[in-house]
MDTraj code that builds the backbone (N, CA, C; nanometers):
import mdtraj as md
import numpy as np

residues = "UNK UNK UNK UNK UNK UNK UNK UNK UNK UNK UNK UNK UNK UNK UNK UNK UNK UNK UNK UNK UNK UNK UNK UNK UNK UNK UNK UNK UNK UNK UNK UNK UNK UNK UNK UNK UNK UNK UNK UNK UNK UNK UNK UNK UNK UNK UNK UNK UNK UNK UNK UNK UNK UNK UNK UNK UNK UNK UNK UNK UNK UNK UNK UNK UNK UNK UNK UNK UNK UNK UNK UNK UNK UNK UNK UNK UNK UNK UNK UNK UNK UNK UNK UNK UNK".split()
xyz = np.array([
    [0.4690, 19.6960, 0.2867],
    [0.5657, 19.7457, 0.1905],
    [0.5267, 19.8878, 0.1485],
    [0.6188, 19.9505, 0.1252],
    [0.5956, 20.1260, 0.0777],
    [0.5373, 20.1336, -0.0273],
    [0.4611, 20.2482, -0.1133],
    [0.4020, 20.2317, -0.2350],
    [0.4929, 20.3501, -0.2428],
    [0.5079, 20.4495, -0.2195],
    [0.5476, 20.5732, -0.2628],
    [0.6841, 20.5370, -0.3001],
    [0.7548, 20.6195, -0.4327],
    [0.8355, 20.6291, -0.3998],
    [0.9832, 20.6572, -0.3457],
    [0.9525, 20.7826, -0.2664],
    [1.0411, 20.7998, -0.1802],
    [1.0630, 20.7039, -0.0084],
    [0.9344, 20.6552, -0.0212],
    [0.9499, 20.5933, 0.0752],
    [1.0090, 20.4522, 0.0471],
    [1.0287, 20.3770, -0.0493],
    [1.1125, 20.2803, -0.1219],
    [1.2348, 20.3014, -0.0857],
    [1.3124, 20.4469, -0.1797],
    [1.4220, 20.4817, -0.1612],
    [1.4757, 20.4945, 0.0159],
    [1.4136, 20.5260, 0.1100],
    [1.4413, 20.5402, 0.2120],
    [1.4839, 20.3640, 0.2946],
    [1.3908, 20.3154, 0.2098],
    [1.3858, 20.1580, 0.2725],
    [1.4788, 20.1003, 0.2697],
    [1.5718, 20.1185, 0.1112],
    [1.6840, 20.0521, 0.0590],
    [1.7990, 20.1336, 0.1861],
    [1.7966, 20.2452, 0.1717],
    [1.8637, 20.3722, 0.2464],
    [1.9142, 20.2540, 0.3789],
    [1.8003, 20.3020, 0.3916],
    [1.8011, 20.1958, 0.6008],
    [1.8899, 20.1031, 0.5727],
    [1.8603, 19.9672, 0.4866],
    [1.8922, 19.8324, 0.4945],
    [2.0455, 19.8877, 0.4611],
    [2.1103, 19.9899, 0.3798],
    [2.2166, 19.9678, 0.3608],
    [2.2962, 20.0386, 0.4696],
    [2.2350, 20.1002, 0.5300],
    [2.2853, 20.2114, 0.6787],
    [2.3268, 20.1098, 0.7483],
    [2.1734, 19.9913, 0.7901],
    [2.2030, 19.9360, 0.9603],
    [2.2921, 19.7995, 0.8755],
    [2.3071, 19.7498, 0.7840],
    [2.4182, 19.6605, 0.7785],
    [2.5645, 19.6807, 0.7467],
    [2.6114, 19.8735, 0.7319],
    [2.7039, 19.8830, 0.7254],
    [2.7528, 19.9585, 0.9101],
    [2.6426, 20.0044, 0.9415],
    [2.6395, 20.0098, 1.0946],
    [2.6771, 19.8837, 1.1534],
    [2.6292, 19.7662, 1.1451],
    [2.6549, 19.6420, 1.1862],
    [2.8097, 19.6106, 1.1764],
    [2.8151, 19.6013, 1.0903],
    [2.9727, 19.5517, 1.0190],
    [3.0766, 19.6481, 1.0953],
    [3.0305, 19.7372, 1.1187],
    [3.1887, 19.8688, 1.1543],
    [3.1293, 19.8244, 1.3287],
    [3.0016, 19.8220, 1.3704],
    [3.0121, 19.8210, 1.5291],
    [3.1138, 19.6429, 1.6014],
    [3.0557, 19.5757, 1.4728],
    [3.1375, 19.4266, 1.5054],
    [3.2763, 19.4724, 1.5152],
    [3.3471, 19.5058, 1.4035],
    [3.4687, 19.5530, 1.4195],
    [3.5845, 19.6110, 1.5231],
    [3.4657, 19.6967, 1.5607],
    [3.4899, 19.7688, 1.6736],
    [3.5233, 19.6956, 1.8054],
    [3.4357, 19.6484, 1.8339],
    [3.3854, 19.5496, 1.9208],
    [3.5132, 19.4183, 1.9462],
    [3.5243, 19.3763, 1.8053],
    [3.6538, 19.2718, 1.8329],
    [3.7833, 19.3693, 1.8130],
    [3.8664, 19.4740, 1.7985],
    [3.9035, 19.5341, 1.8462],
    [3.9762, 19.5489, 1.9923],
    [3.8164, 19.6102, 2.0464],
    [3.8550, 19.6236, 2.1279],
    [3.8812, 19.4879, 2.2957],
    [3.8424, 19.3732, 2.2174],
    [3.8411, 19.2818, 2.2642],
    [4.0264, 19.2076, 2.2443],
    [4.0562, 19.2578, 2.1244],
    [4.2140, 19.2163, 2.0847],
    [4.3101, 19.2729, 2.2051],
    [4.2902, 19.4346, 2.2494],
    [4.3711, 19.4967, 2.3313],
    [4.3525, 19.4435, 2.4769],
    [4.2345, 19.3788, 2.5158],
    [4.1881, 19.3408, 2.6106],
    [4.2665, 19.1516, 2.6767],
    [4.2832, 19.1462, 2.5875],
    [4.3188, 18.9613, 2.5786],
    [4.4655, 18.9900, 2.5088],
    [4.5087, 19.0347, 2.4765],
    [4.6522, 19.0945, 2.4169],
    [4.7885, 19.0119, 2.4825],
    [4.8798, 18.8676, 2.4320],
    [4.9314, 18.8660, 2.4959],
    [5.0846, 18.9124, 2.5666],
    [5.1260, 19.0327, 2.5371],
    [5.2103, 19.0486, 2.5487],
    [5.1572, 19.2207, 2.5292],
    [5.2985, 19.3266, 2.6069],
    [5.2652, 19.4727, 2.6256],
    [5.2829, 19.5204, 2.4382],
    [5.3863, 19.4839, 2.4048],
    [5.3505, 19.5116, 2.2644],
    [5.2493, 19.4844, 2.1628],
    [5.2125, 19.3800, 2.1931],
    [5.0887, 19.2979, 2.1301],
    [4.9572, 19.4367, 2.1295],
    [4.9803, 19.4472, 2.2850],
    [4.8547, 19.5521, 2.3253],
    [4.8510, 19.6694, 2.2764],
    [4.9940, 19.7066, 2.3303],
    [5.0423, 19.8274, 2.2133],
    [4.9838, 19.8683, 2.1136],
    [5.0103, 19.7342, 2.0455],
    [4.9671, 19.7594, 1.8365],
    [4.8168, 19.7766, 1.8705],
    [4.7722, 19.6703, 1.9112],
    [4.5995, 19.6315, 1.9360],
    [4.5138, 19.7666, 1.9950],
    [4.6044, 19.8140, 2.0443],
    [4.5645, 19.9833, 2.1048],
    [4.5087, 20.0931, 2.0190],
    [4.6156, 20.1117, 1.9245],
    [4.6423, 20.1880, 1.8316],
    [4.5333, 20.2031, 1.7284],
    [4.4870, 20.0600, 1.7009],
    [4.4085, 20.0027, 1.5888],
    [4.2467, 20.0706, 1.6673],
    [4.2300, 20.0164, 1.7803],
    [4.0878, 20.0283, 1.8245],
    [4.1173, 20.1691, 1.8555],
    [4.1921, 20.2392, 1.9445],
    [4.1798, 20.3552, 1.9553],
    [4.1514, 20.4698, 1.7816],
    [4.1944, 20.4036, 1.7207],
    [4.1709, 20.5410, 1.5599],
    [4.0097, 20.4281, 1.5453],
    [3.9878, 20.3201, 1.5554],
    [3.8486, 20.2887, 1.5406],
    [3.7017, 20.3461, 1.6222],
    [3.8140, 20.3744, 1.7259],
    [3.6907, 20.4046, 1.8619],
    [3.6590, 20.5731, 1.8259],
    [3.7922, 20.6577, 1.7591],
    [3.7643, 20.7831, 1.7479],
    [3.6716, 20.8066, 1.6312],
    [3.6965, 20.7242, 1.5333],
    [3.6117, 20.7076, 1.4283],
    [3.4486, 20.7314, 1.4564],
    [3.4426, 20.6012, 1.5753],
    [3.2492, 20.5502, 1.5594],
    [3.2434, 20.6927, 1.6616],
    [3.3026, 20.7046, 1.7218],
    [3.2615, 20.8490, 1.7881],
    [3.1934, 20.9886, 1.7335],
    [3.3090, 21.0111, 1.6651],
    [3.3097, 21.1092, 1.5517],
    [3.1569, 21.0754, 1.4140],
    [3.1784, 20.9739, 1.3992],
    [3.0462, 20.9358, 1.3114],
    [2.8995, 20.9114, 1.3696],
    [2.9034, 20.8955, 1.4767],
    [2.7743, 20.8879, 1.6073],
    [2.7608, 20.7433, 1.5592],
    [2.8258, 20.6816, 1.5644],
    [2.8087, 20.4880, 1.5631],
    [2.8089, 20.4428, 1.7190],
    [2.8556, 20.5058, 1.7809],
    [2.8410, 20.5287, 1.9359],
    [2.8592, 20.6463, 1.9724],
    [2.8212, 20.6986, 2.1143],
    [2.8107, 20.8329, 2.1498],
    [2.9699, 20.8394, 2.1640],
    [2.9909, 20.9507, 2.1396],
    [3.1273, 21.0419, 2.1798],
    [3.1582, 21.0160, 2.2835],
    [3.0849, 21.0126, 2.4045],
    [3.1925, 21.0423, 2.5332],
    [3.1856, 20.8654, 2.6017],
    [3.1076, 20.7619, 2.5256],
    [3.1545, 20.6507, 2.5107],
    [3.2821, 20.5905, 2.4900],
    [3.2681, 20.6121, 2.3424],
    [3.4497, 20.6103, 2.2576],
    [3.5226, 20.6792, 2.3719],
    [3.5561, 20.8112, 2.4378],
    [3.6133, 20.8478, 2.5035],
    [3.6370, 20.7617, 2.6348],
    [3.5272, 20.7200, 2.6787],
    [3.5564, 20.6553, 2.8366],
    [3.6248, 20.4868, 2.7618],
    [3.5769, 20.4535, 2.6775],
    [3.6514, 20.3100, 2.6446],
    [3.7950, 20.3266, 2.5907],
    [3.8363, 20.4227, 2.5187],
    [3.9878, 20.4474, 2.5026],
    [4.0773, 20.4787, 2.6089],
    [4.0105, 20.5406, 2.7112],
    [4.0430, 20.5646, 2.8231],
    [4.0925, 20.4152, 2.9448],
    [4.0081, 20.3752, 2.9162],
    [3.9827, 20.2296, 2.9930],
    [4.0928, 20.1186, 2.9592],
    [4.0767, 20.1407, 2.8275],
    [4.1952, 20.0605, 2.7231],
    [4.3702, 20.1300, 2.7568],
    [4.3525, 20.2665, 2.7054],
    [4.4977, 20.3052, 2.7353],
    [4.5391, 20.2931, 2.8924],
    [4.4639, 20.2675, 3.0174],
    [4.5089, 20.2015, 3.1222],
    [4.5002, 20.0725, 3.1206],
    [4.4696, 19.9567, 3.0647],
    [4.5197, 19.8362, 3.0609],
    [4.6469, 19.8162, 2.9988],
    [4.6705, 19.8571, 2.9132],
    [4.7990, 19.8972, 2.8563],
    [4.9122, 19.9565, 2.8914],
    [4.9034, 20.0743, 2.9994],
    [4.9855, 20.1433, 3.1094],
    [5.0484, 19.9988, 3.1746],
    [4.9017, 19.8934, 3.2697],
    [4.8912, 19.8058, 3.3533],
    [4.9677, 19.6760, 3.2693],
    [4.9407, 19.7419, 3.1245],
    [5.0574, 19.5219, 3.0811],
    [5.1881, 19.5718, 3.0709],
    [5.2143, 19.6848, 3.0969],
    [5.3924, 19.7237, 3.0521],
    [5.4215, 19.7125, 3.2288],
    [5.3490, 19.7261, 3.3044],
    [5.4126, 19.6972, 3.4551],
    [5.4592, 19.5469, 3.4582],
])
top = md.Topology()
chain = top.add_chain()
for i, resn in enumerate(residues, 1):
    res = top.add_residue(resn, chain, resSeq=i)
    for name in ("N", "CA", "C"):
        top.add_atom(name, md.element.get_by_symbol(name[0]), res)
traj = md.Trajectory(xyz[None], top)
């Protein structure tokens, strides 16, 4: 355990970082699992929309790397092209 304390403050810091890190990467995650299993082109549509402003988000915030979010929105907006065929 820390004695100092700034190093306390840092401790609390963390615990509240990686469980709000947790919570937004789950999110994400089922998301992008909704557009994926989607049954219908509209369904996917909506389900698109949602993970895509989520995916730009964790990008933009480094919750995942940038050109991650990029290749998975990417990936997504062609399954979506592929359920309207």
């Amino acid at each position: 355990m820390p004695r100092i304390k700034s190093a306390k403050k840092k401790m609390r810091q963390t615990e509240t970082h990686t469980a709000r890190n947790r919570s937004q990467r789950s999110e994400l995650r089922s998301a992008v699992k909704r557009v994926r299993s989607a049954p219908t082109p509209a369904d996917a549509a909506k389900a698109f929309e949602n993970a895509e402003s989520l995916l730009d988000r964790a990008g933009r915030k480094r919750l995942v790397h940038p050109n991650t979010a990029a290749r998975q929105k990417s990936r997504l907006a062609k399954l979506k092209v592929a359920a309207k065929k």
